[in-house]
C-alpha positions in Angstrom: -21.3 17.4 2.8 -21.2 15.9 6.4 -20.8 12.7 7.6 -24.4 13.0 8.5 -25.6 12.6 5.4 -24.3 9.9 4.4 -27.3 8.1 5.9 -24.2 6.2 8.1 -25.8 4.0 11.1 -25.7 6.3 14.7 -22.7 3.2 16.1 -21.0 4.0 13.2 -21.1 8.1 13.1 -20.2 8.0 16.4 -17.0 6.3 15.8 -16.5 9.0 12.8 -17.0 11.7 15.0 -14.4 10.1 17.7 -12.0 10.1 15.0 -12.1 14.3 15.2 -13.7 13.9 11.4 -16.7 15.7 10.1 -16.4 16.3 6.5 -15.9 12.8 3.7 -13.3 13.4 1.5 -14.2 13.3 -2.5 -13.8 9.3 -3.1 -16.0 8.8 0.5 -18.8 11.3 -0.5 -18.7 9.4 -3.8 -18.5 6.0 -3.1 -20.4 5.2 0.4 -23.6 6.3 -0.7 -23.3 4.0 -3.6 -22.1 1.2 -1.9 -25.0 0.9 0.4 -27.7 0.8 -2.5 -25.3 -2.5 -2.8 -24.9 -1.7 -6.4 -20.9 -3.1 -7.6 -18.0 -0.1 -7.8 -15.2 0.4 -9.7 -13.2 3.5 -8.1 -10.1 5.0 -9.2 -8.2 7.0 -6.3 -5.0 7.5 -5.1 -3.0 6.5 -1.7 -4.1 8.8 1.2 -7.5 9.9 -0.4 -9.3 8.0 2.3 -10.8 4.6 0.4 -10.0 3.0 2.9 -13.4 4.4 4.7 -14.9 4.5 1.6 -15.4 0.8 1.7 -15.5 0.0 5.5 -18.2 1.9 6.9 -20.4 0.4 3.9 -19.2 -2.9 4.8 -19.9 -2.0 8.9 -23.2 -0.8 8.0 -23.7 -3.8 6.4 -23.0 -5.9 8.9 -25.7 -4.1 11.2 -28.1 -6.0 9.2 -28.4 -10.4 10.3 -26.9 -11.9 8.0 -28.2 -13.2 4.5 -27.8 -16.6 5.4 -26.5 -19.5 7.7 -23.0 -21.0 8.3 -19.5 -19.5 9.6 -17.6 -18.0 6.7 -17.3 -14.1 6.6 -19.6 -11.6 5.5 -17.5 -8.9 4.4 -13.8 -10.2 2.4 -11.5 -7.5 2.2 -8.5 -8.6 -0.2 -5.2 -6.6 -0.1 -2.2 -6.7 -2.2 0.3 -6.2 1.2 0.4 -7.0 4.7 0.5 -3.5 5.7 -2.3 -2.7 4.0 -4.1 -5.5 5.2 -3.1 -4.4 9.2 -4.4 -0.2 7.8 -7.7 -1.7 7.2 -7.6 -3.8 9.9 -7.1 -1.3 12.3 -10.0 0.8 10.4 -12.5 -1.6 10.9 -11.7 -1.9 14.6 -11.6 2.6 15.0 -14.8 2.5 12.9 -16.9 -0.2 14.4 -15.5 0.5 17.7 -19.7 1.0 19.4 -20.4 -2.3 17.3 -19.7 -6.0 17.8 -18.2 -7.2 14.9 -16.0 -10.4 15.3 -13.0 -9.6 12.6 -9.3 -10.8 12.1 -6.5 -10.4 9.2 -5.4 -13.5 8.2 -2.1 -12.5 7.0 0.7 -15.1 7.6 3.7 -16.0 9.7 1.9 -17.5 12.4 0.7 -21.1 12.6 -2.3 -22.4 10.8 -4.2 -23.1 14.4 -4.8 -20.1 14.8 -6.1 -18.9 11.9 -7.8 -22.1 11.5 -9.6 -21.0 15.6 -10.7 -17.8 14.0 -12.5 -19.5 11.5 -14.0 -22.3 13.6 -16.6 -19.8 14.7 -18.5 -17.1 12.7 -16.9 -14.3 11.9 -18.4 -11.4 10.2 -15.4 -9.5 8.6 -11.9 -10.8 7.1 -9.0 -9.1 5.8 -6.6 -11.0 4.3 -3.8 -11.5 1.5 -4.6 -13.5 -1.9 -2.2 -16.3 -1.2 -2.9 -17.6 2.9 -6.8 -17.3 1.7 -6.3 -19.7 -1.5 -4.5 -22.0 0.8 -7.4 -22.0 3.4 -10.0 -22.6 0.4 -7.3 -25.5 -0.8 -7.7 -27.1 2.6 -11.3 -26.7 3.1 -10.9 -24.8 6.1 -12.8 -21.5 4.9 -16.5 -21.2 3.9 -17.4 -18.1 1.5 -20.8 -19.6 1.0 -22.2 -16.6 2.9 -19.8 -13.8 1.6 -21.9 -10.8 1.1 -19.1 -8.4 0.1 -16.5 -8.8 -1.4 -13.5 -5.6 -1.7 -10.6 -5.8 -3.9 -8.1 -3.2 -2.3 -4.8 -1.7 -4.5 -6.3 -4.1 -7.2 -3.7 -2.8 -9.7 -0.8 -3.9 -7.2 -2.3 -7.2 -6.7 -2.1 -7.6 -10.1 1.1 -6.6 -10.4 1.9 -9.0 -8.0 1.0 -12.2 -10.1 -2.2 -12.5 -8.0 -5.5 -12.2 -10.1 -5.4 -16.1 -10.3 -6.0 -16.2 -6.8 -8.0 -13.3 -6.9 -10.3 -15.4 -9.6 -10.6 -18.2 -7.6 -11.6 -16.5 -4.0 -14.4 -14.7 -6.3 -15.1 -18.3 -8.0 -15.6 -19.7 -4.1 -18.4 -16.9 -3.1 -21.6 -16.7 -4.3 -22.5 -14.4 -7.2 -24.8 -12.5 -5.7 -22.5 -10.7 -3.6 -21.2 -7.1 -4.0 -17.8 -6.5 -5.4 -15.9 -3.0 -4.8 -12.6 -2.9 -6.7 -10.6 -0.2 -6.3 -7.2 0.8 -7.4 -5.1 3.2 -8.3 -4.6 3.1 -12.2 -6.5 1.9 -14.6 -5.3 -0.3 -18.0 -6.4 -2.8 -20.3 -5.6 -5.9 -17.4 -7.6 -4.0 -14.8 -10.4 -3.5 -17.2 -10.4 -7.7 -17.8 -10.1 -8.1 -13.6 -13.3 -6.1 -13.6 -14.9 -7.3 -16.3 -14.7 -10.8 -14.9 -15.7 -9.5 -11.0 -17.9 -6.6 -11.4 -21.6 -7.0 -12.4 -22.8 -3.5 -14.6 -20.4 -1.6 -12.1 -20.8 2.0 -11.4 -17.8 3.9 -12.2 -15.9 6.6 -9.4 -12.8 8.5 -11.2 -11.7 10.5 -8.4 -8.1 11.3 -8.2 -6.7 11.1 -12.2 -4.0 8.5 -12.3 -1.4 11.9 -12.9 -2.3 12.9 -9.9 0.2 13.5 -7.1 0.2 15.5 -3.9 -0.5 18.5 -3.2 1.1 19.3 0.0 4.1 17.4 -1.0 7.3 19.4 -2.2 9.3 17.1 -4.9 12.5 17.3 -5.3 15.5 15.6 -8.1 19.2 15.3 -7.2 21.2 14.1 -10.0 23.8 11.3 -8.8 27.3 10.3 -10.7 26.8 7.3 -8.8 26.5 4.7 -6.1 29.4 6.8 -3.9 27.6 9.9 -5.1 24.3 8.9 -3.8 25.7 7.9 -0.4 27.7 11.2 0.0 23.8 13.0 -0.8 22.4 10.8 2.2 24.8 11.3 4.3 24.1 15.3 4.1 20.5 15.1 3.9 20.1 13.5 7.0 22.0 15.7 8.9 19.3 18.2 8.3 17.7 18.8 11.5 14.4 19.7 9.7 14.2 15.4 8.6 12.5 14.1 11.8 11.4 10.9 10.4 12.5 9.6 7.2 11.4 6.2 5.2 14.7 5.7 2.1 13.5 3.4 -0.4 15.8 0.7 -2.3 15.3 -1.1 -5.0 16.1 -4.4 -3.3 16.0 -6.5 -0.1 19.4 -6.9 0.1 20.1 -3.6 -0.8 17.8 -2.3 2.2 19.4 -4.4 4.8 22.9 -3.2 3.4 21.7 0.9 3.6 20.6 0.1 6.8 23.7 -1.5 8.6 25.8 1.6 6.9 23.5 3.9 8.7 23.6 2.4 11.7 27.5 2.2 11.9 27.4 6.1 11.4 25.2 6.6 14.4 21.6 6.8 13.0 18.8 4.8 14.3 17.8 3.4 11.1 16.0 0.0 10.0 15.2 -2.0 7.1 11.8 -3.1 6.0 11.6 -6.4 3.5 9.2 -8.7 2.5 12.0 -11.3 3.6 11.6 -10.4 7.4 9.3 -12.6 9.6 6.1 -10.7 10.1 6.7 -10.5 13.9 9.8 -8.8 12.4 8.0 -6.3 10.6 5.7 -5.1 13.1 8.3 -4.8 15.8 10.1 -2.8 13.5 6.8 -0.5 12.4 6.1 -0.2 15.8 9.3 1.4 16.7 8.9 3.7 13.7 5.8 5.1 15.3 7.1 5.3 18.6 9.7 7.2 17.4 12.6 4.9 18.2 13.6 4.9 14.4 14.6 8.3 12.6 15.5 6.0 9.5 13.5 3.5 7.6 15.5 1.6 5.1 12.5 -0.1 2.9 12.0 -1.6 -0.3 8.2 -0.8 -1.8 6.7 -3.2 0.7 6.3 -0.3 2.7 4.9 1.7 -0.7 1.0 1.1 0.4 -0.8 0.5 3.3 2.2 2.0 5.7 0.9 5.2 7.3 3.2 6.5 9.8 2.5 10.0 11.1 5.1 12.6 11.0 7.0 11.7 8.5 8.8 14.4 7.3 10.8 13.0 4.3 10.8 9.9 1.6 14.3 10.1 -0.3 14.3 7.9 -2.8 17.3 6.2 -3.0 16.6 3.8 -6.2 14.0 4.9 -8.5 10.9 2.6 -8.7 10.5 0.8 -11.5 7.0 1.5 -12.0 5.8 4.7 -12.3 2.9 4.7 -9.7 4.9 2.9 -7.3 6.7 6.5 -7.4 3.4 7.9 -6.2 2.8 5.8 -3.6 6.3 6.4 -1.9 6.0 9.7 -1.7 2.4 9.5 -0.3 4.4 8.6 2.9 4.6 11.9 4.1 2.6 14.9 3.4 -0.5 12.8 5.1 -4.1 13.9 6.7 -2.8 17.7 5.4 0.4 17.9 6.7 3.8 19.1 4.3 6.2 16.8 3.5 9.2 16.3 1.6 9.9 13.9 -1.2 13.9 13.8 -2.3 14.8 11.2 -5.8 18.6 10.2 -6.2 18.8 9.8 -10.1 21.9 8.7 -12.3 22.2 8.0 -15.8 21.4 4.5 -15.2 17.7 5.5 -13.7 16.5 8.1 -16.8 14.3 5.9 -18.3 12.7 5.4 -14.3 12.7 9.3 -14.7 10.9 9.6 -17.8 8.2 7.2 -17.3 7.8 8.9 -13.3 7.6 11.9 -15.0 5.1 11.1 -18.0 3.2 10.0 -15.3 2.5 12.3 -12.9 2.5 14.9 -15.9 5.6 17.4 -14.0 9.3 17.8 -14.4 10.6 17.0 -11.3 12.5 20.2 -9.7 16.5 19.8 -10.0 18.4 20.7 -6.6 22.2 21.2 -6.4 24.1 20.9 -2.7 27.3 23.0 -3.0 30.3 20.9 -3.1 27.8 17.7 -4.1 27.0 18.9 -7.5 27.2 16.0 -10.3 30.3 15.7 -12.5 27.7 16.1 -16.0 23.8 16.8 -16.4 21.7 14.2 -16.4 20.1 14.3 -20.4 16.7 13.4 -19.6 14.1 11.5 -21.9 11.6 14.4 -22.7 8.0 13.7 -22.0 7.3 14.5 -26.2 10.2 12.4 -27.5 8.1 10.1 -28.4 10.5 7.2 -26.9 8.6 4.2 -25.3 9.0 3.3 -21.7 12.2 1.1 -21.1 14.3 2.3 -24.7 17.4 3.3 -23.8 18.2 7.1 -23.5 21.9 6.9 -24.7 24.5 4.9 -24.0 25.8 3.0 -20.8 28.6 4.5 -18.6 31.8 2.3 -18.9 31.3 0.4 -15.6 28.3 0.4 -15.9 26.1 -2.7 -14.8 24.5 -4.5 -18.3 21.2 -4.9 -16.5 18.6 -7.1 -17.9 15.4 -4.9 -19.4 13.2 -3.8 -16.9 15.4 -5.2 -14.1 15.2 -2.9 -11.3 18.3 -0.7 -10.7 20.0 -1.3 -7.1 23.4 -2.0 -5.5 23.1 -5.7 -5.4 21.4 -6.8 -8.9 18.7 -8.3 -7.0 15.3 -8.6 -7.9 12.8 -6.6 -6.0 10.0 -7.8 -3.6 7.9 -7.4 -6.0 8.4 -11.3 -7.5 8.6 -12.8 -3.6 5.3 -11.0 -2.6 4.0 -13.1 -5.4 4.4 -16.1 -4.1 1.0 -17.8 -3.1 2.8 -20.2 -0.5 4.4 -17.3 1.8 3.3 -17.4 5.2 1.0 -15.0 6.5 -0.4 -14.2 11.1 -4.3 -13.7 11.9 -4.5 -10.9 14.1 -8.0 -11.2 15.2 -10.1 -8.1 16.8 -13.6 -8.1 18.7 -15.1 -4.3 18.7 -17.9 -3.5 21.4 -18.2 -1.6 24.1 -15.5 -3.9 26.7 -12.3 -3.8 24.9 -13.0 -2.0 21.7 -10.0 -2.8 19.3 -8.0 -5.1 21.8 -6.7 -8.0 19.9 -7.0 -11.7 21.4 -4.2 -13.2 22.1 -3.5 -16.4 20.3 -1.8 -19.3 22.1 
């Protein structure tokens, strides 16, 4: 299947074809023709399988339409679980409705409410935007969804993770029913079945990537670690590979993060850390220099998990072992992106097993043990076999003397901290507008606010 027959508007397949793509991948071929008989989706696909298309050319195509109605509010509401996700999709809409003019923006946070409230003073046709800034717009009367035609959840599995399907219900409470909803996500359990249940009207259902799927042209690897020294001594001499041009480490906390990164530093690597406690500004400075190259080393907690797609690079090490099993999936689908190879190194000690076990239920695999010479661990790791029959979270034996007495299901890490996964909740954090108008003079330029 091409492009072509997708039945895409001309403005729109010529943006495709500027992109250097001529073929949909599975979830697109599936999923865009559906969407534009404006029938409700529920699609299950994995990071770097291209959904993001696979709900923004229906939405552009959409928008070649005039609109259903009057008034100012947004056409097309695209919600995302991150901000980096929200700035991929962004950026999608402006490479893919580049021959169009569609007024868009991400309302986002860490920029004053003027401007976001500017963005919405006029009409705008297409919003992408985190669950919590948008609630506090509807809260303040200063965003319209009376003439929301589509509405996309994005990652809807991490947003719920996330503590936001209250928010999530009240956006969908604020636009009429009559729109079109396309959830998609990743996994797919008993909550996300409710979500949709409350959200989708006699949805048509897309499996496309199993939720055991992993990637292909990504070579997994397991170190076994004693402990914390013994994890920092397996750094050290993985990154002194030449073959690791760009790397993104992933810790298990904030703190933890900025910690990794400051040791790095002081041994002469360009390295940074990537939080949800960093200013957005912060953020994208630091992004920006990943992409440019300036940064070998990316120090991240799973902030940077979705919606952070970096070309070339060549490794994800993780450092802590997610805490969630599809988190695991999402780090790795860092690298190995748009067919290139990649490289995906875990650090496991006896503290992370049950991590390991549920990682590796998951993804259906045992993860391929490596030994350096002269870094080999003291003992084997005894893993938690996939048929024990043990339930995520038991313990696998006892605790190491030393050992920290972690609370269940607290995420392992030097500091003890929690994980950005409780701050991200937080429906009063503060989130930028970036706002973008496509067309022929200045395709994909963003205003400047003042």
């Amino acid at each position: 299947m091409t492009f072509a027959e997708l039945k895409l508007a001309p403005h729109i397949l010529k943006a495709v074809a500027a992109c250097g793509y001529t073929e949909p991948t599975p979830v697109q071929a599936a999923a865009v023709p559906r969407a534009l008989e404006n029938v409700d989706l529920l699609a299950t696909a994995q990071t770097g399988t291209g959904k993001t298309a696979a709900f923004v050319l229906p939405a552009l195509q959409r928008l070649s339409s005039p609109p259903q109605g009057p008034g100012r509010g947004p056409r097309v509401l695209v919600l995302t679980p991150t901000r980096e996700l929200a700035q991929q999709v962004t950026d999608a809409v402006r490479t893919y409705g580049a021959f169009m003019r569609v007024r868009s923006g991400a309302i986002l946070g860490g920029m004053p409410y003027h401007a976001q409230l500017r963005l919405l003073s006029a009409p705008v046709d297409f919003i992408v935007a985190t669950p919590g800034r948008l609630v506090d717009l509807l809260d303040r009367r200063s965003l319209d969804l009376s003439r929301l035609e589509l509405l996309v959840l994005d990652e809807a599995d991490r947003m719920l993770d996330m503590g936001f399907s209250d928010d999530v219900d009240r956006i969908a409470a604020a636009s009429p029913a009559t729109r079109q909803t396309l959830l998609f996500t990743a996994t797919m359990d008993s909550a996300m079945a409710r979500l949709a249940g409350r959200l989708l009207r006699e949805p048509e259902r897309i499996d496309i990537a199993g939720t055991k799927t992993t990637h292909e042209h990504i070579e997994q690897r397991l170190h076994v670690a004693d402990d914390l020294h013994h994890k920092n001594r397996l750094l050290r001499h993985l990154i002194t590979d030449e073959s690791l041009r760009r790397a993104i480490i992933f810790s298990a906390t904030k703190r933890d993060a900025e910690n990794l990164a400051l040791e790095l530093k002081a041994q002469g690597h360009s390295a940074a850390a990537l939080h949800g406690d960093m200013p957005q500004n912060a953020r994208n400075r630091t992004i920006a220099a990943m992409k440019q190259g300036r940064i070998r080393l990316l120090v991240a907690t799973d902030v940077a998990a979705r919606g952070l797609d970096v070309t070339g690079i060549s490794h994800v090490i993780n450092f802590d072992l997610p805490k969630f099993a599809e988190d695991y999936v999402h780090r790795i689908g860092r690298t190995g992106r748009a067919g290139a190879s990649g490289i995906a190194i875990s650090f496991a000690s006896l503290n992370e097993v049950n991590y390991l076990a549920r990682i590796e239920r998951y993804i259906g695999q045992t993860l391929p043990e490596h030994h350096i010479p002269g870094l080999e661990p003291s003992r084997p790791l005894r893993r938690v076999s996939a048929g024990s029959g043990r339930k995520p979270g038991m313990g696998a034996g006892p605790a190491r003397k030393g050992s920290s007495n972690r609370p269940s299901g607290a995420a392992p890490g030097r500091s003890g901290k929690s994980s950005d996964r409780t701050s991200w909740g937080s429906r009063r954090s503060k989130d930028p507008v970036v706002e973008y108008r496509t067309g022929r003079h200045g395709a994909g330029q963003p205003r400047r606010s003042s």
